[in-house]
MDTraj code that builds the backbone (N, CA, C; nanometers):
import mdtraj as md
import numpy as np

residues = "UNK UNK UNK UNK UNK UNK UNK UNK UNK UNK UNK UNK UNK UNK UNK UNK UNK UNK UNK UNK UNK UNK UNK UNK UNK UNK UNK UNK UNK UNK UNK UNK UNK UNK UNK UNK UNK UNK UNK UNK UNK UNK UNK UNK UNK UNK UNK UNK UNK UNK UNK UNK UNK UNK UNK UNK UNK UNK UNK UNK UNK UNK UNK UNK UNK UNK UNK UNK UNK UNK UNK UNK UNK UNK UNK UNK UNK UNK UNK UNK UNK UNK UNK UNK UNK UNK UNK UNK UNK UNK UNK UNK UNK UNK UNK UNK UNK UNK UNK UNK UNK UNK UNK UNK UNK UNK UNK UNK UNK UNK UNK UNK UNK UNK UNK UNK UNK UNK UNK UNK UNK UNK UNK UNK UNK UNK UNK UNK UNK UNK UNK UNK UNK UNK UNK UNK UNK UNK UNK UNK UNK UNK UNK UNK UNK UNK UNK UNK UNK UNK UNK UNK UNK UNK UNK UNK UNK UNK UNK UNK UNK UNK UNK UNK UNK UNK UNK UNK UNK UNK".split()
xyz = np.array([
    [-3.7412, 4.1626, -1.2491],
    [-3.6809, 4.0777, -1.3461],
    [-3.5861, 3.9749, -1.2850],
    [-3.4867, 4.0156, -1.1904],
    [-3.3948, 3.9187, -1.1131],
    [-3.4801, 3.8180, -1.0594],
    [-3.5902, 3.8726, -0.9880],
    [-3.6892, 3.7430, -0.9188],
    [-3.7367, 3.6819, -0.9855],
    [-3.7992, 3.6618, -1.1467],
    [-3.8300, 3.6021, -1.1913],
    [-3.7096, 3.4982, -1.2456],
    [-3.5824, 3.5417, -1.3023],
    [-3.4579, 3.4350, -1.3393],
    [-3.4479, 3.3379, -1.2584],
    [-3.4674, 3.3991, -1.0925],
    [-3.4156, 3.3062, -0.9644],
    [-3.5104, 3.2217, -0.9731],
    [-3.6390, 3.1857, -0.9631],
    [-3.7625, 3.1360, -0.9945],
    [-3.7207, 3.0731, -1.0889],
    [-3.6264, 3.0568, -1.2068],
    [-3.6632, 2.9748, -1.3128],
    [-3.5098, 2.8656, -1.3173],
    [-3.4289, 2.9508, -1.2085],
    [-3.3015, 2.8670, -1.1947],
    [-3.3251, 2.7732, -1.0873],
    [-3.4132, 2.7839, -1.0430],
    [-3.4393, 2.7199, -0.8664],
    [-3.5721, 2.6488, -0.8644],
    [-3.6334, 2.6830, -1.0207],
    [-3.7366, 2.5715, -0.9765],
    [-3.7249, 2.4642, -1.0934],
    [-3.7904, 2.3592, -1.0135],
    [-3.7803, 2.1750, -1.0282],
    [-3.8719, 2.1655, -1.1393],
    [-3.7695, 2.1161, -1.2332],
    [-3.8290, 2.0669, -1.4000],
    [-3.8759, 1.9551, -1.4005],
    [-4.0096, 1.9033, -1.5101],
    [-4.0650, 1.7640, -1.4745],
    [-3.9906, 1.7120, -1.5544],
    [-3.9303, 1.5873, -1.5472],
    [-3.8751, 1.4930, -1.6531],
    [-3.9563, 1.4264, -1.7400],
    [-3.8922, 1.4594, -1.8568],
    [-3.9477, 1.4147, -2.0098],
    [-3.8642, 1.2926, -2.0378],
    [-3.9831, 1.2161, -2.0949],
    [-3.8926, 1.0942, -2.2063],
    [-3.8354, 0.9939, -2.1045],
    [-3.7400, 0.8887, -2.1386],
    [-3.7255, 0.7555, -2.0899],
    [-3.6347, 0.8160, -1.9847],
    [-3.6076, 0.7219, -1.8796],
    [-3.5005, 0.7061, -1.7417],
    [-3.4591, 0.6038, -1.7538],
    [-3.3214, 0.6335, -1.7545],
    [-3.2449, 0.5204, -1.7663],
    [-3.1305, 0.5084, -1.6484],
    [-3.1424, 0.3873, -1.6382],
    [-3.0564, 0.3582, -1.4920],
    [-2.9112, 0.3649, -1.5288],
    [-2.7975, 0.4218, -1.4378],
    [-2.6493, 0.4343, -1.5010],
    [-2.6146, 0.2964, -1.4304],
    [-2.5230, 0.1834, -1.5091],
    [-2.4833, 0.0959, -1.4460],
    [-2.3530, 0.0942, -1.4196],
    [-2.3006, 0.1330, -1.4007],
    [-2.1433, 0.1549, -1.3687],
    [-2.0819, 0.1123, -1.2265],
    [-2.0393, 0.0302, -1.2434],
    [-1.9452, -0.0353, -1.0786],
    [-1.8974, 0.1034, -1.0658],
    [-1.9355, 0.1288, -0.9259],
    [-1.8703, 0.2108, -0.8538],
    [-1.7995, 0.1578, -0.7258],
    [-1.8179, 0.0338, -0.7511],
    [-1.7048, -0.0371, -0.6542],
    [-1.5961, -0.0494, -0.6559],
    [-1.4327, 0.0161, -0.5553],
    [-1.3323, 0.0602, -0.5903],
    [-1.3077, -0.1240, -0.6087],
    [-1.1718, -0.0994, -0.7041],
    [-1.1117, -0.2835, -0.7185],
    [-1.0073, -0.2797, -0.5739],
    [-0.9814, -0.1919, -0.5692],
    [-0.9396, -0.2050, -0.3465],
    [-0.9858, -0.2892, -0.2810],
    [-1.1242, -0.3132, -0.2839],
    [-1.1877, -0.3782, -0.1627],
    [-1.2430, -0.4850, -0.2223],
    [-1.1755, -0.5139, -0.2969],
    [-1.1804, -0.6688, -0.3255],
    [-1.1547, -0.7427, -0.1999],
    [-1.1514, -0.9118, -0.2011],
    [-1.1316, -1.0150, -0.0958],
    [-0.9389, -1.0407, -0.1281],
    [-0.9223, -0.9987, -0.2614],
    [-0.7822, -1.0076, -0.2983],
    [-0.6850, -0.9247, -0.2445],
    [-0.7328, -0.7864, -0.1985],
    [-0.6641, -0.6913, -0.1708],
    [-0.6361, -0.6674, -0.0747],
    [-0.7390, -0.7157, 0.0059],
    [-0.7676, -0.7668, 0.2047],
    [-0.6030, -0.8038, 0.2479],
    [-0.5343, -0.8660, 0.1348],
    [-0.4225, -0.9007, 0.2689],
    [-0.2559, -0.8240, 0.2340],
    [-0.2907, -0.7306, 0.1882],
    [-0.1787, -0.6224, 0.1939],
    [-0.2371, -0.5126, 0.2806],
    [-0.3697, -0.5419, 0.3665],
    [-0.4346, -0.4223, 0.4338],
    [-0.3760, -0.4706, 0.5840],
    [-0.3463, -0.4141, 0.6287],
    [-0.3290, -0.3804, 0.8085],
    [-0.4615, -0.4471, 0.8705],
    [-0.4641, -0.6035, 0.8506],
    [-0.5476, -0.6455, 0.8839],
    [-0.5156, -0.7022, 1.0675],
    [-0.5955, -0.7474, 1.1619],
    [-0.6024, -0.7899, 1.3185],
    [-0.5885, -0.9446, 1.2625],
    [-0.5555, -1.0035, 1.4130],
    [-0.5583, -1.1549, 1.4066],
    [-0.6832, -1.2218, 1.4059],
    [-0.7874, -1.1388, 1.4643],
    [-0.9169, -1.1948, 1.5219],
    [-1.0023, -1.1489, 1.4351],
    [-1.1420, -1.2168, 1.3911],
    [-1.2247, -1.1367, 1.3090],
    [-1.2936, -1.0634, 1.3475],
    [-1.3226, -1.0415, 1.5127],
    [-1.4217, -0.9888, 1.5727],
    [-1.3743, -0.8476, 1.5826],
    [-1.2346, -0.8086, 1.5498],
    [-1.1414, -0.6734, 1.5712],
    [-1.1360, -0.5677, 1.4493],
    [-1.1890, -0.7031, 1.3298],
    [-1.1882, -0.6328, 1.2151],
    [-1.2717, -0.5035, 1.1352],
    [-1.2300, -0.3962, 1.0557],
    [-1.3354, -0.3313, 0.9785],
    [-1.4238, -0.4109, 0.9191],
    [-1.3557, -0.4821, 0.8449],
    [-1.4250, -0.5735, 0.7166],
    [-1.5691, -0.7093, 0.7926],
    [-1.5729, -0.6646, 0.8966],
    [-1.6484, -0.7920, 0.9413],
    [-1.7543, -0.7718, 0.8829],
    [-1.9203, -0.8456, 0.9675],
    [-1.9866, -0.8288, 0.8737],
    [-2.0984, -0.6876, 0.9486],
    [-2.2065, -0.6499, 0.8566],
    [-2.2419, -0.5517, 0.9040],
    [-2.3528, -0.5377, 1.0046],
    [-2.3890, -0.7042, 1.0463],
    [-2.4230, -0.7170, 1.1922],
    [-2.3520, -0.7236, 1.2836],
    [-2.2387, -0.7245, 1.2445],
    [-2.1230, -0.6876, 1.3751],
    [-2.0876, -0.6084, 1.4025],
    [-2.1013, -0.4891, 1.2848],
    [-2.0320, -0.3521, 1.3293],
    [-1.9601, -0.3308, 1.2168],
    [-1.9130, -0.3910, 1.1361],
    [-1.8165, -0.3734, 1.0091],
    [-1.9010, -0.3173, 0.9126],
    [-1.7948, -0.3464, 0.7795],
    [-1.8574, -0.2769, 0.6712],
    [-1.8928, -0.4100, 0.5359],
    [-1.8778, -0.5077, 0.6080],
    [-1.9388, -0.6230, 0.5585],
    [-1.8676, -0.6875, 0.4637],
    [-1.7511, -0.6499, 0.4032],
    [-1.6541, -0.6702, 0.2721],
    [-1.6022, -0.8095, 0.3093],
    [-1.5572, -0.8542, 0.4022],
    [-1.5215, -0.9750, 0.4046],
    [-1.5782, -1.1127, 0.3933],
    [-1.5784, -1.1939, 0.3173],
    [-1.6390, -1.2931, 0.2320],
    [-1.5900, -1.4341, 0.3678],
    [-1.4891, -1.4218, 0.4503],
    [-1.4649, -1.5010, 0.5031],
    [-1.4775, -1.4985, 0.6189],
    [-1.5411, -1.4148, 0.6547],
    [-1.5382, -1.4023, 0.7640],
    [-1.6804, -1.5053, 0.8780],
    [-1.5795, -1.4753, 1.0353],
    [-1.6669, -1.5871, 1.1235],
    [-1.6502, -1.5440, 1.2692],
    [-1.7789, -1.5419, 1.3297],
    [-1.7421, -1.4751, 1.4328],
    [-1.6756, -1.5502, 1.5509],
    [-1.5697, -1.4712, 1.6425],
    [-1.5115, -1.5446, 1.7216],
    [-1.3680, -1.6525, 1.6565],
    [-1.3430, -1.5820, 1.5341],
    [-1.2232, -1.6743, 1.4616],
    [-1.0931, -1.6154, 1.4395],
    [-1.0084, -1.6785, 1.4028],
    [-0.9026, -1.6270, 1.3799],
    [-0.8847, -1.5570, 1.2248],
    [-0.8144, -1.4732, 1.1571],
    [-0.8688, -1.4116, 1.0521],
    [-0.7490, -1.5484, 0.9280],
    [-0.8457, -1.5702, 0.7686],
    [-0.7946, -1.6584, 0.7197],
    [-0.7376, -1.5882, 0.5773],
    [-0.7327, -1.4453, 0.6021],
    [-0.6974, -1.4150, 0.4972],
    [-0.5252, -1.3580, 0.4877],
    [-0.4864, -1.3166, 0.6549],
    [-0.3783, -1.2894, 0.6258],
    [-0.2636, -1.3960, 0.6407],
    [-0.1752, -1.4064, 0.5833],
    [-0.0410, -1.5214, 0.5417],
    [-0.0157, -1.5749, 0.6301],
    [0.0647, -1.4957, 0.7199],
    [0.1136, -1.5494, 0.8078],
    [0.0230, -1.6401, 0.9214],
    [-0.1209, -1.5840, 0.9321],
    [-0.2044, -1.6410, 1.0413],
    [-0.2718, -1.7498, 0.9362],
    [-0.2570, -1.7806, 0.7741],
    [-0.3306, -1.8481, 0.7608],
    [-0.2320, -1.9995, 0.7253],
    [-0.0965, -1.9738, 0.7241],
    [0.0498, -2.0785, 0.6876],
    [0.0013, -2.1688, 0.7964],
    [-0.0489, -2.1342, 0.9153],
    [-0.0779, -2.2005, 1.0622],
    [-0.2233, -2.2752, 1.0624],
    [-0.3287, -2.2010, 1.0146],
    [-0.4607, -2.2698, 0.9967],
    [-0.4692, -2.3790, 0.9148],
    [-0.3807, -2.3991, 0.7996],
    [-0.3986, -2.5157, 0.7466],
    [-0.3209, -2.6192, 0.8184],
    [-0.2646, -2.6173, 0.9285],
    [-0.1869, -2.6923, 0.9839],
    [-0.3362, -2.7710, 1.1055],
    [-0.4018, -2.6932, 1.1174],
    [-0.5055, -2.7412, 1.2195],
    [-0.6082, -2.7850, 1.2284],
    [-0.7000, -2.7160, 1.0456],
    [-0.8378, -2.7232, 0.9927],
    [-0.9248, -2.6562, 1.0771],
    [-0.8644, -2.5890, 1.1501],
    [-0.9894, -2.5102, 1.2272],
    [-0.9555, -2.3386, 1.2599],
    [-1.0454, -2.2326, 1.2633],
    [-1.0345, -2.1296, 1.2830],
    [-1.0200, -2.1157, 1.4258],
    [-1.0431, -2.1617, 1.5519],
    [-1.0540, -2.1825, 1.6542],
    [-0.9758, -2.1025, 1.6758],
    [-0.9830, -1.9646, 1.7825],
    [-0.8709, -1.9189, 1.8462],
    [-0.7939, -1.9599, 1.9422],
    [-0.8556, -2.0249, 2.0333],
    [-0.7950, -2.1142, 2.1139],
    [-0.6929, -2.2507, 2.0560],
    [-0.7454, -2.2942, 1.9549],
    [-0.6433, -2.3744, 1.9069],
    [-0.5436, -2.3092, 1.8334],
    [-0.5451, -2.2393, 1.7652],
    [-0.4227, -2.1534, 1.7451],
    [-0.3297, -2.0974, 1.8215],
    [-0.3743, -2.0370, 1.9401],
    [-0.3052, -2.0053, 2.0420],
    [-0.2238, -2.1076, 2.1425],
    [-0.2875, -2.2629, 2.1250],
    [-0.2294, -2.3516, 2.1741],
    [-0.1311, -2.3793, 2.0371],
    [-0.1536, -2.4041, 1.9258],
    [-0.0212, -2.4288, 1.8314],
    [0.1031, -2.3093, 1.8468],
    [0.0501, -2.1859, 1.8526],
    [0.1878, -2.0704, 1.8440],
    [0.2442, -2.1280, 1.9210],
    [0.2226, -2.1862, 2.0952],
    [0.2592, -2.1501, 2.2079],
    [0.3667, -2.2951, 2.1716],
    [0.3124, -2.3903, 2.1311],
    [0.3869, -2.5260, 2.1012],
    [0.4973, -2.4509, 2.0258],
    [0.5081, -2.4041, 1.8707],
    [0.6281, -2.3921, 1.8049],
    [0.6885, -2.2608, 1.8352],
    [0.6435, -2.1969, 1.9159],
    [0.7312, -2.1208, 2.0178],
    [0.8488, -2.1991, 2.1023],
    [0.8141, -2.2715, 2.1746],
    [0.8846, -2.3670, 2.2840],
    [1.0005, -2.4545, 2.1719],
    [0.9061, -2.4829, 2.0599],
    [1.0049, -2.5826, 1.9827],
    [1.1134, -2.4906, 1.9322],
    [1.0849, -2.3607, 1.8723],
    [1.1726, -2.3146, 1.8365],
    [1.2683, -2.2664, 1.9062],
    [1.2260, -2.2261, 2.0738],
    [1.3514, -2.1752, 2.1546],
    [1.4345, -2.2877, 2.1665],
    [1.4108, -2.4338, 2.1639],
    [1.4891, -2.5359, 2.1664],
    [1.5537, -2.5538, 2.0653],
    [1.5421, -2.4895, 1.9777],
    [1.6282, -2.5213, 1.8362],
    [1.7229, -2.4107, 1.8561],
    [1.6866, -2.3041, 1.9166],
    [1.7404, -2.1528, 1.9064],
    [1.8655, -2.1731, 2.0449],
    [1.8261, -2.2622, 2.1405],
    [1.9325, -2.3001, 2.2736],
    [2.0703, -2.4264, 2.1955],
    [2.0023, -2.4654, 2.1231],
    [2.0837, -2.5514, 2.0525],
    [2.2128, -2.4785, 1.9761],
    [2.1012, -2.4154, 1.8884],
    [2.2129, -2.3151, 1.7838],
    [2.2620, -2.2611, 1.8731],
    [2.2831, -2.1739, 1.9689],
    [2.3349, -2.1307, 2.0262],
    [2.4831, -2.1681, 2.1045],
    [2.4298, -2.2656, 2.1815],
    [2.5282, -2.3412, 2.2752],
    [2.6057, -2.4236, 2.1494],
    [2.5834, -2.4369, 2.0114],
    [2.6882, -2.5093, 1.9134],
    [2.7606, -2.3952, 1.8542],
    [2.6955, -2.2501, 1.8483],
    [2.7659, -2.1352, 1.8281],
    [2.8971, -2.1078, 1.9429],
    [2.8558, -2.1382, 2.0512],
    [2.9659, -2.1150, 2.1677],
    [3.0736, -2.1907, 2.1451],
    [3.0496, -2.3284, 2.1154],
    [3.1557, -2.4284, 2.1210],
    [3.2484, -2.3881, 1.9824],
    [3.1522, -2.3129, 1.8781],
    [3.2085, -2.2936, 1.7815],
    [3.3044, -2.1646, 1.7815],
    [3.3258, -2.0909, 1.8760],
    [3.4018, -1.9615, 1.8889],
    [3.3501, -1.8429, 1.8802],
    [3.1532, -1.8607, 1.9330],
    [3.0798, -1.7832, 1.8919],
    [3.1277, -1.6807, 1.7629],
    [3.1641, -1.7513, 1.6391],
    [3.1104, -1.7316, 1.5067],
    [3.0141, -1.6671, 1.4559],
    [2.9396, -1.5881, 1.4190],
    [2.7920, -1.5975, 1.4162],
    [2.7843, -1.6402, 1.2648],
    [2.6630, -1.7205, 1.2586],
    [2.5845, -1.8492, 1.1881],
    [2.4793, -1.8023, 1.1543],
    [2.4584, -1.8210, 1.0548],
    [2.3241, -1.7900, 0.9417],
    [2.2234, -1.8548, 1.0405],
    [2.2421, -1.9889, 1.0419],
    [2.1004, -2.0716, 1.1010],
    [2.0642, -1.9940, 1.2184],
    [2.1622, -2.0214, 1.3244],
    [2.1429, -1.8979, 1.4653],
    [2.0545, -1.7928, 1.4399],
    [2.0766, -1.6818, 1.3544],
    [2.0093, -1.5552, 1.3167],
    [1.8801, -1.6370, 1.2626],
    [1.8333, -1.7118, 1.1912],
    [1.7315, -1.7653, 1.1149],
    [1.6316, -1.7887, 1.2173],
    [1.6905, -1.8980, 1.3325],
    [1.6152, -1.9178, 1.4608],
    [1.5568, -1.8012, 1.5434],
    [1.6210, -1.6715, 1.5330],
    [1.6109, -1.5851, 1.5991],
    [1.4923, -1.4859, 1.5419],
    [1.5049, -1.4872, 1.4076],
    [1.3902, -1.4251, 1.3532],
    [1.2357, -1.5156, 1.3684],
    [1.2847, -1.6245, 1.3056],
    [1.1353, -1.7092, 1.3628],
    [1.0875, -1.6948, 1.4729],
    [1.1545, -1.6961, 1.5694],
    [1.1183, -1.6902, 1.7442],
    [1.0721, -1.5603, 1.7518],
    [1.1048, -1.4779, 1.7108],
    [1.0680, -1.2873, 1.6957],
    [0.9010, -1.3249, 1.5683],
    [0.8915, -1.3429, 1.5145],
    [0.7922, -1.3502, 1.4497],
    [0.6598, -1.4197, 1.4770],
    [0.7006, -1.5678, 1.5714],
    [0.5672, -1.5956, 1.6134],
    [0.5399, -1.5898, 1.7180],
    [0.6968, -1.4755, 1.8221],
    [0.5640, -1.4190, 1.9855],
    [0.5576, -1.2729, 1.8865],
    [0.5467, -1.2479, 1.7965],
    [0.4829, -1.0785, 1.7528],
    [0.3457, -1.1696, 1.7619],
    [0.3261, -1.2566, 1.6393],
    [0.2137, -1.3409, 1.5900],
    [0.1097, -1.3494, 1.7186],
    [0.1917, -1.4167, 1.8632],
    [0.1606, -1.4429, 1.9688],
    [0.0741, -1.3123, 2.0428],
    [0.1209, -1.2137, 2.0347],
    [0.1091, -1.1093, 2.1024],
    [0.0051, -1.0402, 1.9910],
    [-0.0019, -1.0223, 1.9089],
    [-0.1700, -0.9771, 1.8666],
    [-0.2682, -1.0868, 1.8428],
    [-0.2549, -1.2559, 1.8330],
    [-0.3381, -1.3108, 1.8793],
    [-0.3915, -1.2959, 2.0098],
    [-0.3303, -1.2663, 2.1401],
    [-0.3834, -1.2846, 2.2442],
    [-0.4381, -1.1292, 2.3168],
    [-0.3718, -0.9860, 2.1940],
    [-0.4615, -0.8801, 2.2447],
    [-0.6160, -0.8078, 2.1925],
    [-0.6943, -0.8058, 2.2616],
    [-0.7929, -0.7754, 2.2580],
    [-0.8113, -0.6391, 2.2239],
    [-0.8671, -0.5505, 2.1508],
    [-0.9186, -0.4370, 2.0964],
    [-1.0309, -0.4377, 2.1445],
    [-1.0564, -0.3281, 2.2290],
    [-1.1766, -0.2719, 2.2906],
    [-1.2570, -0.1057, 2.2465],
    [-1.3292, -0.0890, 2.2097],
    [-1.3330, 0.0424, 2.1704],
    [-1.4273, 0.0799, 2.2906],
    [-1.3912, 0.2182, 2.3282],
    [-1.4295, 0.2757, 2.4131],
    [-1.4599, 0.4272, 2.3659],
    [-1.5484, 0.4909, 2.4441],
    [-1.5951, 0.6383, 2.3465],
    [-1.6311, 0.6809, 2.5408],
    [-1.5860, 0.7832, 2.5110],
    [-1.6255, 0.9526, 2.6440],
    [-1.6407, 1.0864, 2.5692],
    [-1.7975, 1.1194, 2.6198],
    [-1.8383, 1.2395, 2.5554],
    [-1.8069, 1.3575, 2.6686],
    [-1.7873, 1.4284, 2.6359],
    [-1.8003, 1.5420, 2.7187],
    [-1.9016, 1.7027, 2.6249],
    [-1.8967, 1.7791, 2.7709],
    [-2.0061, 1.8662, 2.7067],
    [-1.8896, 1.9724, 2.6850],
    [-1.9078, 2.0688, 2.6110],
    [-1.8058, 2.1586, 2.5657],
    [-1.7289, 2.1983, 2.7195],
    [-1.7555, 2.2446, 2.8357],
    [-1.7884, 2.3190, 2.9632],
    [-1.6363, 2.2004, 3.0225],
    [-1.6790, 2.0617, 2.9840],
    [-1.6127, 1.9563, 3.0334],
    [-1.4729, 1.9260, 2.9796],
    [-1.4926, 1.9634, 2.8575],
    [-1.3425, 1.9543, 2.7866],
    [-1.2550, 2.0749, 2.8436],
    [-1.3094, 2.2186, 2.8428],
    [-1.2214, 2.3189, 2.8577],
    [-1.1814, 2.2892, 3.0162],
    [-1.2669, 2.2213, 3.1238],
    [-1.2203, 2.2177, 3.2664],
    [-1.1086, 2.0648, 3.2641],
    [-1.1507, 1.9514, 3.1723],
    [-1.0145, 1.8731, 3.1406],
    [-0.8863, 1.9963, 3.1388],
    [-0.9139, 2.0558, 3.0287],
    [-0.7667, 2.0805, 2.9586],
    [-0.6980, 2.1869, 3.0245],
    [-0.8067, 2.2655, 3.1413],
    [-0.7041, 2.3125, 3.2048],
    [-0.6224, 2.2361, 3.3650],
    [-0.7330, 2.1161, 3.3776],
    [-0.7075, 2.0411, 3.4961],
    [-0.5719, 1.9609, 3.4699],
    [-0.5333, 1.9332, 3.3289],
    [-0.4034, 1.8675, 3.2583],
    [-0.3287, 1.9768, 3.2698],
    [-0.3365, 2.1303, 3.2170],
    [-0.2458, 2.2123, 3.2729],
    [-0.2010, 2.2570, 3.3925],
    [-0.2456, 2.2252, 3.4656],
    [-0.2471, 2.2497, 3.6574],
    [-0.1712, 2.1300, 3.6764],
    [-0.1607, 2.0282, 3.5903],
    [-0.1329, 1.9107, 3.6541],
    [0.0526, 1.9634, 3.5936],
    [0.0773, 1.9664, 3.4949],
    [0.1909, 1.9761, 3.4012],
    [0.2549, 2.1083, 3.5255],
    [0.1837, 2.1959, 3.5335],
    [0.2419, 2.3025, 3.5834],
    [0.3244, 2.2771, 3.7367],
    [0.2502, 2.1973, 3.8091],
    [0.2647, 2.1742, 3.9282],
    [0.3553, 2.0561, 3.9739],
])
top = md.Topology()
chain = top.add_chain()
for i, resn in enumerate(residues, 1):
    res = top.add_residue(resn, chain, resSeq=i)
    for name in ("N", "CA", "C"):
        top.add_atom(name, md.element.get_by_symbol(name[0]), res)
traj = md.Trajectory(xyz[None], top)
């Protein structure tokens, strides 16, 4: 009697009557193109998740271009309209310009802070954050993300981890 229940719980019923397709977005509203720039996005598009899915990504990005600078986040994009071009290289030549301009504004404030009884001055601090913001800007435009992968066979990990303990020990 049990074998016959199991037989009737486990076997495949033919479908009767109409099929109907469920249409329901199951697309989260997250991964919108809107939502892209409160995400921990890279400077470069080639670094990105979102690229497209001949690149390796997961294809979500609508703007994307290979070999460009990315146009969705703020700060990297306040600069692209200054140039009309995604070009990384030209971007990297503009940071490097209002870098220089700004340490000259920032030697200025400064040396008028001295004369002033080194005071400290709103503008001074203002200069100082800008200059901090576009070598950060500077410094993940010009680093490269490489992904790299090492397999080991089980045999290989346990002779790592004790070759790291021999090492610690000694």
């Amino acid at each position: 009697m049990e074998g016959e229940e199991d037989d009737k719980l486990f076997k495949i019923k033919k479908v009767t009557g109409e099929i109907s397709e469920d249409k329901r977005k199951l697309v989260s509203p997250h991964n919108s193109i809107k939502n892209f720039k409160y995400a921990n996005l890279p400077a470069q598009c080639n670094d990105c998740v979102y690229r497209s899915r001949d690149e390796g990504g997961n294809g979500k990005c609508s703007v994307y271009e290979k070999d460009a600078a990315c146009a969705i986040r703020k700060d990297i994009a306040k600069f692209l309209e200054q140039i009309d071009t995604r070009n990384m290289e030209d971007l990297k030549s503009l940071l490097d310009m209002l870098a220089k301009m700004n340490m000259e504004q920032f030697m200025l404030a400064y040396a008028q802070g001295k004369l002033d009884g080194n005071v400290p001055d709103r503008n001074t601090r203002a200069e100082v954050n800008s200059i901090l913001s576009i070598a950060k800007l500077i410094s993940e435009v010009n680093s490269k993300v490489e992904n790299t992968s090492k397999t080991y066979s089980k045999s290989g990990d346990i002779e790592n981890l004790f070759r790291e303990l021999k090492k610690s020990d000694g």
